[in-house]
C-alpha positions as a Markdown table, in Angstrom:
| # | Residue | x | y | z |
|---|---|---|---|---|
| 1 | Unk | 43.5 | 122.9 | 79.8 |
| 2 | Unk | 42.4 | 125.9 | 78.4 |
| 3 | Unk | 39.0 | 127.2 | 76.9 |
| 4 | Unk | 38.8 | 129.4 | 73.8 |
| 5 | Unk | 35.9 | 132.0 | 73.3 |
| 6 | Unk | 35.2 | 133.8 | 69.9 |
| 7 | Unk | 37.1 | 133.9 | 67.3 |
| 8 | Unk | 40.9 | 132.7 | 67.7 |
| 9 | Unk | 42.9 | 135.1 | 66.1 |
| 10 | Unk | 46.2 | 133.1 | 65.8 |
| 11 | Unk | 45.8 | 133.5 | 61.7 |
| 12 | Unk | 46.4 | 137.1 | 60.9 |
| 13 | Unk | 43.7 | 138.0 | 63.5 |
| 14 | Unk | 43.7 | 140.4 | 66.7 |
| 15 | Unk | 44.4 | 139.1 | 70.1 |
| 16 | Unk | 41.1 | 141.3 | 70.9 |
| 17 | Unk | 38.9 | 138.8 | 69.0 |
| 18 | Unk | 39.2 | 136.0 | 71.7 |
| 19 | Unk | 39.4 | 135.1 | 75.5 |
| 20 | Unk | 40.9 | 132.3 | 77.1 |
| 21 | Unk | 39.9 | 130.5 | 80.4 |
| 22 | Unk | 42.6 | 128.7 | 81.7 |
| 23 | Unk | 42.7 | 125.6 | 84.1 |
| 24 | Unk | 45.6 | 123.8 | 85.5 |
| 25 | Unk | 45.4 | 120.8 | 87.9 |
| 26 | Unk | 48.3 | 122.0 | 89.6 |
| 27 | Unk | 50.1 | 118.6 | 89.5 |
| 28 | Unk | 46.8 | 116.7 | 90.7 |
| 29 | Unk | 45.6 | 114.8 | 88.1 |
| 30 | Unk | 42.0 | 113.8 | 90.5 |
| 31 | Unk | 40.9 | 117.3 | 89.6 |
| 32 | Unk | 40.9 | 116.9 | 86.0 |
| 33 | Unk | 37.5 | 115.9 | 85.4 |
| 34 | Unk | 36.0 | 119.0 | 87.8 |
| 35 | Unk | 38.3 | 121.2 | 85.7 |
| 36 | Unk | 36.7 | 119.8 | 82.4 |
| 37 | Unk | 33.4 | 119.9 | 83.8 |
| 38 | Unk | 34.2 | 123.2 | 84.9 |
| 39 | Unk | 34.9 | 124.5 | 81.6 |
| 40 | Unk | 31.9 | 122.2 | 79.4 |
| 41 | Unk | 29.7 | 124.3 | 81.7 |
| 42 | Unk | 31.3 | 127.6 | 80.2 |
| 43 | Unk | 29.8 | 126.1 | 77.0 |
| 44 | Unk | 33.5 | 127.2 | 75.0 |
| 45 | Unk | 33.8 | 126.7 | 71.1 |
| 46 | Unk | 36.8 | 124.9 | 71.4 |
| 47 | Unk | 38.7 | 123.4 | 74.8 |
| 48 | Unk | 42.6 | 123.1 | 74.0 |
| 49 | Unk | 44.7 | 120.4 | 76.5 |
| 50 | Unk | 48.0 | 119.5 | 77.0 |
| 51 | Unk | 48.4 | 115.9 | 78.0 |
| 52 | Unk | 46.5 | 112.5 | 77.7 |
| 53 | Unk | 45.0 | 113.1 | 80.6 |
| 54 | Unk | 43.6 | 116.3 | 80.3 |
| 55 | Unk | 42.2 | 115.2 | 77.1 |
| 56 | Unk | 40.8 | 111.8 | 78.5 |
| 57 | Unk | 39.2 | 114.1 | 81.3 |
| 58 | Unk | 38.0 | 116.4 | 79.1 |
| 59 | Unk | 36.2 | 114.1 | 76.1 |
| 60 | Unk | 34.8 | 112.6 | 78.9 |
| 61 | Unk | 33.1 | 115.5 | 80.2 |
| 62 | Unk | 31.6 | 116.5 | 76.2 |
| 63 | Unk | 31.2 | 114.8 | 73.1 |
| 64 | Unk | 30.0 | 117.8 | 71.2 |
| 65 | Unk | 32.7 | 120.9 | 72.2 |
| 66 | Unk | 35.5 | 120.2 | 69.9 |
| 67 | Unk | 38.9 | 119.3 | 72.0 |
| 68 | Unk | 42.5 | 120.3 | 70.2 |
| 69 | Unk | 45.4 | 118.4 | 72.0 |
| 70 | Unk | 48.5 | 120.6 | 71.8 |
| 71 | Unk | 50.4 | 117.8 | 72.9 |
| 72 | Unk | 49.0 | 113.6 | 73.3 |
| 73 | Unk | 51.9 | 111.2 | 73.6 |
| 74 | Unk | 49.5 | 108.5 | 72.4 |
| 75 | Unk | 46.3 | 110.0 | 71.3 |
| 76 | Unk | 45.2 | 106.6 | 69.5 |
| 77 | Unk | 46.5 | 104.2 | 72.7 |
| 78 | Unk | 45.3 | 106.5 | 75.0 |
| 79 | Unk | 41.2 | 106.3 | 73.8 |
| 80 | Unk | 41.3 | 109.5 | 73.1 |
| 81 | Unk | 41.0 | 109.1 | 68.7 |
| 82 | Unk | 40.1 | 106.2 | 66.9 |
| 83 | Unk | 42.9 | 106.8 | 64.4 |
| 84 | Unk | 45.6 | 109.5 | 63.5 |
| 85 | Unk | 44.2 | 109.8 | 60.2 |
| 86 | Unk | 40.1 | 109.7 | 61.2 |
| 87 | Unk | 40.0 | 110.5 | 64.4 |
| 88 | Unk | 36.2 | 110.6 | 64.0 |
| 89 | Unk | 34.4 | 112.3 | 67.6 |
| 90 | Unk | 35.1 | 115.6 | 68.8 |
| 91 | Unk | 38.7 | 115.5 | 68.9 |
| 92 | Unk | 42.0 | 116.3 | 67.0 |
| 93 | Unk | 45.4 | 117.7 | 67.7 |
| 94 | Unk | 48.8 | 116.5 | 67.6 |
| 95 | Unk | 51.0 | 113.6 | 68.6 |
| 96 | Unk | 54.3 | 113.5 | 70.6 |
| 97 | Unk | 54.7 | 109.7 | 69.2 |
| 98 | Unk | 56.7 | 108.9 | 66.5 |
| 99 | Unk | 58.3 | 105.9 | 65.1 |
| 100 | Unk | 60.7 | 104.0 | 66.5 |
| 101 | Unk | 61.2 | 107.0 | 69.3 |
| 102 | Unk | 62.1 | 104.1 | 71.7 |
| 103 | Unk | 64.9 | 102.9 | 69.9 |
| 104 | Unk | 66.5 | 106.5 | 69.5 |
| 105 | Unk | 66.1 | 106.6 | 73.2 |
| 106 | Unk | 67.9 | 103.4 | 74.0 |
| 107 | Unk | 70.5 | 104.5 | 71.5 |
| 108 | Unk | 71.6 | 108.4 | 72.8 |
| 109 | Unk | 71.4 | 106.6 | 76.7 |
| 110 | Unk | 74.3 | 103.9 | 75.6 |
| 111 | Unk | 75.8 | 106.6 | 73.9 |
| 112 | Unk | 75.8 | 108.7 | 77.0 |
| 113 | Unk | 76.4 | 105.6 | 79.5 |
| 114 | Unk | 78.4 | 102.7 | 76.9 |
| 115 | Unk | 78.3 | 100.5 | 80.2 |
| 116 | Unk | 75.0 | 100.4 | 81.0 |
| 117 | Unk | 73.5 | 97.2 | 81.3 |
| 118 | Unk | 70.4 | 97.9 | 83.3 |
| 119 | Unk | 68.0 | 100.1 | 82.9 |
| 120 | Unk | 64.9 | 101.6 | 85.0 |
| 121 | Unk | 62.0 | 103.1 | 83.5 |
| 122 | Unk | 60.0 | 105.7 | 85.6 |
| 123 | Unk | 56.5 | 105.9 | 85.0 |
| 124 | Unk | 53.2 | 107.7 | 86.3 |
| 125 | Unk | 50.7 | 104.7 | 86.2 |
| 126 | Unk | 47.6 | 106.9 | 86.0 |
| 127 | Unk | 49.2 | 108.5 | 82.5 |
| 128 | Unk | 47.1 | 106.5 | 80.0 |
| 129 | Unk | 50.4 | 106.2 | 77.6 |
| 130 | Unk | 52.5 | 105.4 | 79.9 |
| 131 | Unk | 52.5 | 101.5 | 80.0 |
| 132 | Unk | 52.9 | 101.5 | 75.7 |
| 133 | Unk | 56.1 | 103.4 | 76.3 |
| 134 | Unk | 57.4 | 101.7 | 78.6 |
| 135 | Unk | 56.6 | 98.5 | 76.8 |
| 136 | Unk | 58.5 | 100.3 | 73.9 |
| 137 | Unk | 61.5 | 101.7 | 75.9 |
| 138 | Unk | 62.3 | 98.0 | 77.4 |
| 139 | Unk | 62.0 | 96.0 | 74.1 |
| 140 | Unk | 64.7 | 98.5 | 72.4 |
| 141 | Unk | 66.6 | 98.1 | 75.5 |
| 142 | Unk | 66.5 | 94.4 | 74.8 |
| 143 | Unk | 67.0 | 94.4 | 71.0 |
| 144 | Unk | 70.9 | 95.6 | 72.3 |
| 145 | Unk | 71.5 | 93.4 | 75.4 |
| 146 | Unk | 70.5 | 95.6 | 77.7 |
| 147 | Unk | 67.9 | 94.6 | 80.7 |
| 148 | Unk | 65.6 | 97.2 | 81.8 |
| 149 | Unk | 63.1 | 97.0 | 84.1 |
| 150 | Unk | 59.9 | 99.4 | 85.5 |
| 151 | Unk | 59.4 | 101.8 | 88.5 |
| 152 | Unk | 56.5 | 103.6 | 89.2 |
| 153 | Unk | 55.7 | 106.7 | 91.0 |
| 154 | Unk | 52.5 | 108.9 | 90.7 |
| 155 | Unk | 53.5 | 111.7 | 93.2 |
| 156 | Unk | 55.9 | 113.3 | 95.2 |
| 157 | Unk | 56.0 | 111.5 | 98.0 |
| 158 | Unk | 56.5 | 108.2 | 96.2 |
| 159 | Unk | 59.7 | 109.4 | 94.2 |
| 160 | Unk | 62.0 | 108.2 | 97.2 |
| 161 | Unk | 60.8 | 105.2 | 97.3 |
| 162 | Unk | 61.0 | 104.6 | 93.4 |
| 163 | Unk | 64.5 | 105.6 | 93.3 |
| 164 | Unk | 65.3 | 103.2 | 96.6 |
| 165 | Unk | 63.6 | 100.3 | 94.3 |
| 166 | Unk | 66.0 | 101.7 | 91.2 |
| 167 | Unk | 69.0 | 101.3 | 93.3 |
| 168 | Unk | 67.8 | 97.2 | 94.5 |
| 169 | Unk | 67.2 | 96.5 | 91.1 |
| 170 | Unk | 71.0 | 97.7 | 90.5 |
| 171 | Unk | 70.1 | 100.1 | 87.5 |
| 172 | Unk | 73.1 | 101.4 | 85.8 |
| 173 | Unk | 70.9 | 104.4 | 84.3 |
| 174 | Unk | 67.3 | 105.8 | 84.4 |
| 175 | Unk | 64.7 | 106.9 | 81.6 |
| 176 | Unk | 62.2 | 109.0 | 83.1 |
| 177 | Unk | 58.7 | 109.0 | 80.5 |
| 178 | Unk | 57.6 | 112.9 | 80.5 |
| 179 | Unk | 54.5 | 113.2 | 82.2 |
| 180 | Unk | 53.2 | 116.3 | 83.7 |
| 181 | Unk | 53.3 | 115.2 | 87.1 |
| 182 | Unk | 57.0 | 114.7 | 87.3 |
| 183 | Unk | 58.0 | 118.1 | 85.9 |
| 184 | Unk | 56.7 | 119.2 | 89.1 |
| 185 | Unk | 59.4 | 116.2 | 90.9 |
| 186 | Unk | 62.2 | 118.1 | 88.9 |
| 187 | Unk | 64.1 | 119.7 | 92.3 |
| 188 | Unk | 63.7 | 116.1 | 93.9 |
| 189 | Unk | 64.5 | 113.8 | 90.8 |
| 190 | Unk | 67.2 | 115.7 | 90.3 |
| 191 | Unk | 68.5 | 115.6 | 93.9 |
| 192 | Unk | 67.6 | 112.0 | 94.3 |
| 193 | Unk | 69.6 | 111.0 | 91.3 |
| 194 | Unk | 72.8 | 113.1 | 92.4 |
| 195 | Unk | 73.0 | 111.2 | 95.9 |
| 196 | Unk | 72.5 | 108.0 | 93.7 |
| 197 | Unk | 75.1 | 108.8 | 91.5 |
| 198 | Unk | 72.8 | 107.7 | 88.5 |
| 199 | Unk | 72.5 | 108.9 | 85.2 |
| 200 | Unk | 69.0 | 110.0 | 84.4 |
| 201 | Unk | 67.6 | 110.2 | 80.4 |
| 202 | Unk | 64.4 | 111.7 | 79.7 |
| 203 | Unk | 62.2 | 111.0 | 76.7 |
| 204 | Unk | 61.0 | 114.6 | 77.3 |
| 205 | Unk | 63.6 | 117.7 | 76.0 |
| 206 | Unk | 61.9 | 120.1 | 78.0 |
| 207 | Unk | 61.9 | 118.3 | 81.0 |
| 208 | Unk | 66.1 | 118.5 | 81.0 |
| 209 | Unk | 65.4 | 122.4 | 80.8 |
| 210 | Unk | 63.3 | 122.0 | 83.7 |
| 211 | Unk | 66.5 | 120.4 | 85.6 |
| 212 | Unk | 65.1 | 116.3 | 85.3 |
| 213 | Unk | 68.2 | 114.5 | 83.8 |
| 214 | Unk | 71.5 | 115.2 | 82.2 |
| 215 | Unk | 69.8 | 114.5 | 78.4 |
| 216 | Unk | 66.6 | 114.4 | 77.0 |
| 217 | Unk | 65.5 | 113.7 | 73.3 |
| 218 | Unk | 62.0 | 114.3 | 71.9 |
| 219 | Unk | 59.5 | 116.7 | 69.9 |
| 220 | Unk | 59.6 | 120.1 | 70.2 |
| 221 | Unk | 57.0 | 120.6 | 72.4 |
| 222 | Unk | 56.7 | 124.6 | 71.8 |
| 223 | Unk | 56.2 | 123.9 | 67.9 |
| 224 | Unk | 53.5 | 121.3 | 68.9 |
| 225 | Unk | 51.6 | 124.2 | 70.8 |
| 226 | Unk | 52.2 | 126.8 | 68.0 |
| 227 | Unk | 51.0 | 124.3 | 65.6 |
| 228 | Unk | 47.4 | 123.6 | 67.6 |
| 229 | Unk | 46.6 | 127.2 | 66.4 |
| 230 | Unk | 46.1 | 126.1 | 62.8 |
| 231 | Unk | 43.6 | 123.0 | 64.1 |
| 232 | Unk | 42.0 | 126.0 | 66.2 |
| 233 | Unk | 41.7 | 128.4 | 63.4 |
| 234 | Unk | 40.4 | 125.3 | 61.2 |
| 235 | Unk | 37.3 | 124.4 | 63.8 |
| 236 | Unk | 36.4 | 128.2 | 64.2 |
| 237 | Unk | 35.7 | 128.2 | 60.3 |
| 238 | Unk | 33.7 | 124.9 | 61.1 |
| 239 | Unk | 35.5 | 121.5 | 60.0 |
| 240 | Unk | 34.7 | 119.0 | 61.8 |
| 241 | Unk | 37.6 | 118.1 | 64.9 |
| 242 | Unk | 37.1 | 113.9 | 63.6 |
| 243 | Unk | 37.9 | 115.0 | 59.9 |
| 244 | Unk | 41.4 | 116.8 | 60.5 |
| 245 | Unk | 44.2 | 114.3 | 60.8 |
| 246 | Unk | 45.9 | 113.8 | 63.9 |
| 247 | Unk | 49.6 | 115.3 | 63.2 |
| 248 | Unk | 52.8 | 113.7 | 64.4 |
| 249 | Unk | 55.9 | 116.0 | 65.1 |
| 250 | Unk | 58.5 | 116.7 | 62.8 |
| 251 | Unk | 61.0 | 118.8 | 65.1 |
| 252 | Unk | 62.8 | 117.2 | 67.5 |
| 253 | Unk | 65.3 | 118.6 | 70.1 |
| 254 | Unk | 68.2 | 116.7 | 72.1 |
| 255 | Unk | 69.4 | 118.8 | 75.0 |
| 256 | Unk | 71.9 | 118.2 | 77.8 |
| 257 | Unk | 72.4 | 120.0 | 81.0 |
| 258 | Unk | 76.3 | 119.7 | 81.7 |
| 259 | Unk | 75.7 | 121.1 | 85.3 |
| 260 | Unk | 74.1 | 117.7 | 85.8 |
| 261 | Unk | 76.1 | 115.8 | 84.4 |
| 262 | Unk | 79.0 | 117.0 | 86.1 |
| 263 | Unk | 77.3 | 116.5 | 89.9 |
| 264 | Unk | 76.9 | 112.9 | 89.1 |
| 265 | Unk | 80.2 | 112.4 | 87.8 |
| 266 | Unk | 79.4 | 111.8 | 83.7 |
| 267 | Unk | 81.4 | 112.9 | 80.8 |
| 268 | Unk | 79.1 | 114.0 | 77.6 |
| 269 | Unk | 81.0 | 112.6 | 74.6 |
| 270 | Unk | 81.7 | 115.3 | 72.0 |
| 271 | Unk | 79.6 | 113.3 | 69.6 |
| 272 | Unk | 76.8 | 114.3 | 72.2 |
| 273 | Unk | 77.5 | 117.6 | 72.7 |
| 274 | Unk | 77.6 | 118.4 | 68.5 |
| 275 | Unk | 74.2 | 116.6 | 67.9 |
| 276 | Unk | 72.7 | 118.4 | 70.5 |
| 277 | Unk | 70.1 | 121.3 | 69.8 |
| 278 | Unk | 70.6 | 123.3 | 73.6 |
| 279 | Unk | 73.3 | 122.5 | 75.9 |
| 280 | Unk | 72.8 | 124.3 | 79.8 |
| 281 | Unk | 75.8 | 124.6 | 81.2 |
């Protein structure tokens, strides 16, 4: 959550015409709403967030300062827009949805793990998207014979007892749904899923950088960022946040962490290892 004064000079400007104030919940998503308070009270010209619920927090705390979302899994699902192309209010940003991003998930996983027939989805239940994507993520999972089932977990101390109810519900694999929170589990979802010997996906790219997982496929999350300069640069020459479009991403990364996979005992095919855009060995 960030807060931008002056002029942003992202578009052939100065970094000397602008000043950013900076918030971060510190994996605590109860202080969101003090942090958005916080920065209404600073009376910005334009708050930027990353996440659904930093933007919830945040449009709840103003409906006049315009809000850019860098990043919004599910900016329509979420309450945050009324539609991607009106979003009408004080909001506008980009998207990390995209069509049919469940099924390309199911498909790389089966690639990765042929005989997996049961699959555990780990979600935060305060992220506002995370029910839709999960609802998404088990249908695909159906569509090819595969059973899938979810697990929640909404902060550290919960993650062992999410991965105990994976390993009752005899999960051959395990999606993890990106969500702030759990890039800050990365040392312990990582360790957890080497004792368990289970193959972990994440429907986040950079979360695999960040050690969660053996593969990850979804937008390119720095692109996203870069991209909420333009909708900044657009409000500070005053259009209206509810008249620009809500964008969807267009770049998409795959990466795989071969250390990973190797602790937990998985073979990347080479069919992988050539689609993929990073590969951490």
């Amino acid at each position: 959550m960030g807060r931008v004064l002056g002029r942003d000079e992202a578009f052939g400007h100065t970094p000397d015409d602008f000043v950013v104030e900076a918030r971060w919940a510190e994996g605590h998503p109860e202080r969101l709403p003090a942090l958005a308070a916080e920065l209404v009270r600073l009376n910005p010209h334009i708050i930027l967030c990353a996440g659904s619920e930093a933007g919830l927090a945040t449009k709840q705390a103003t409906a006049t300062i315009p809000i850019v979302l860098a990043v919004s899994s599910d900016p329509v699902g979420a309450g945050l827009v009324a539609s991607l192309g009106r979003p009408g209010g004080n909001v506008t940003g980009l998207s990390l949805a995209s069509t049919d991003v469940a099924g390309k998930h199911v498909e790389l996983l089966k690639i990765l793990v042929p005989q997996a027939r049961r699959v555990a989805v780990l979600m935060n239940p305060h992220d506002p998207t995370h029910a839709e994507r999960a609802a998404g993520i088990i249908a695909a999972a159906e569509s090819v014979g595969v059973d899938a089932f979810t697990v929640q977990a909404a902060t550290v101390d919960q993650i062992d007892g999410a991965f105990a109810e994976i390993a009752r519900g005899k999960a051959d694999a395990l999606i993890i749904l990106g969500t702030p929170i759990f890039n800050l589990m990365a040392n312990d979802i990582t360790k957890l899923s080497i004792v368990s010997r289970l193959p972990v996906f994440s429907d986040s790219a950079s979360a695999v950088r960040l050690g969660i997982g053996i593969m990850g496929y979804g937008a390119d999350v720095k692109d996203l960022f870069r991209r909420a300069a333009y909708y900044v640069d657009r409000i500070l020459k005053d259009a209206k946040p509810g008249d620009l479009p809500i964008e969807q991403p267009t770049k998409f990364e795959l990466v795989i962490n071969l250390k990973t996979a190797k602790a937990i005992g998985i073979t990347v095919p080479p069919s992988l290892l050539a689609r993929a855009d990073d590969v951490i060995e």
